[in-house]
Steps between C-alpha positions, in 0.01 A plus 500: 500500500293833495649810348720576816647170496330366816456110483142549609187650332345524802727688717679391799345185671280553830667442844588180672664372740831404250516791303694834600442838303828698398466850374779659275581856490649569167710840418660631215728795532579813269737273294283192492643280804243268621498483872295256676416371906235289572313408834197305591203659480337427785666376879264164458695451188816531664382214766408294227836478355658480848337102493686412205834335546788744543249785595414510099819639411548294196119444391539925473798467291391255260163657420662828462750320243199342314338817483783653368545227251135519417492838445795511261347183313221775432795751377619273238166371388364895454870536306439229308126571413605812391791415288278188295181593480367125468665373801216469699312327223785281471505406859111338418765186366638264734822504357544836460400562830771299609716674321402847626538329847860389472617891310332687729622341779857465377463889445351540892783349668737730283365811570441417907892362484592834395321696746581306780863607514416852472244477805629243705814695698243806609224237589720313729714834603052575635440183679795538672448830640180422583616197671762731693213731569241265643738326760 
């Protein structure tokens, strides 16, 4: 991973005929609420996904997830970098990488579990009005 946590140090791959571009509009408020949409970026992107089974609906959802997982994998490793000062020179060690992989992913799916119940009533509460909207 780079410094922003992407899984790539080359960017986002070039376009083909199975991959679909999302972009992610990110907003944080006065007191530091994280709002988010996301779209595709282009109309050829939204055809793309349209040739997947279900119309994509679930490839979208579980990329977004790992994304989200990823990105708080990064969290925890910066925390933990920055709380032991030789964890990254431990992590050269098989077994301590190990390890590293089982806390900091124990300590990922604690801190998404706790978000999700504060987010998940006002994200469904938003698909379904835009659901009402749209039909």
């Amino acid at each position: 991973m780079d410094d922003a946590g992407s899984s790539s140090s080359e960017g986002l791959p070039l376009r083909d005929a199975n991959t679909a571009h999302l972009i992610v509009q990110i907003t944080v408020d006065e007191h530091g609420h994280v709002k988010s949409l996301h779209d595709f970026q282009t109309p050829e992107d939204a055809a793309i996904s349209q040739k997947w089974d279900g119309g994509g609906v679930r490839h979208i959802a579980h990329a977004l997830l790992t994304e989200a997982v990823r990105r708080e994998a990064y969290v925890c490793a910066l925390l933990a970098m920055t709380q032991d000062k030789e964890f990254l020179r431990a992590c050269r060690h098989p077994e301590a990488v190990d390890a590293a992989v089982v806390n900091l992913a124990v300590q990922v799916e604690k801190n998404l579990a706790g978000v999700i119940p504060k987010i998940s009533q006002d994200s469904v509460r938003e698909v379904l009005e835009m659901m009402l909207h749209s039909h």
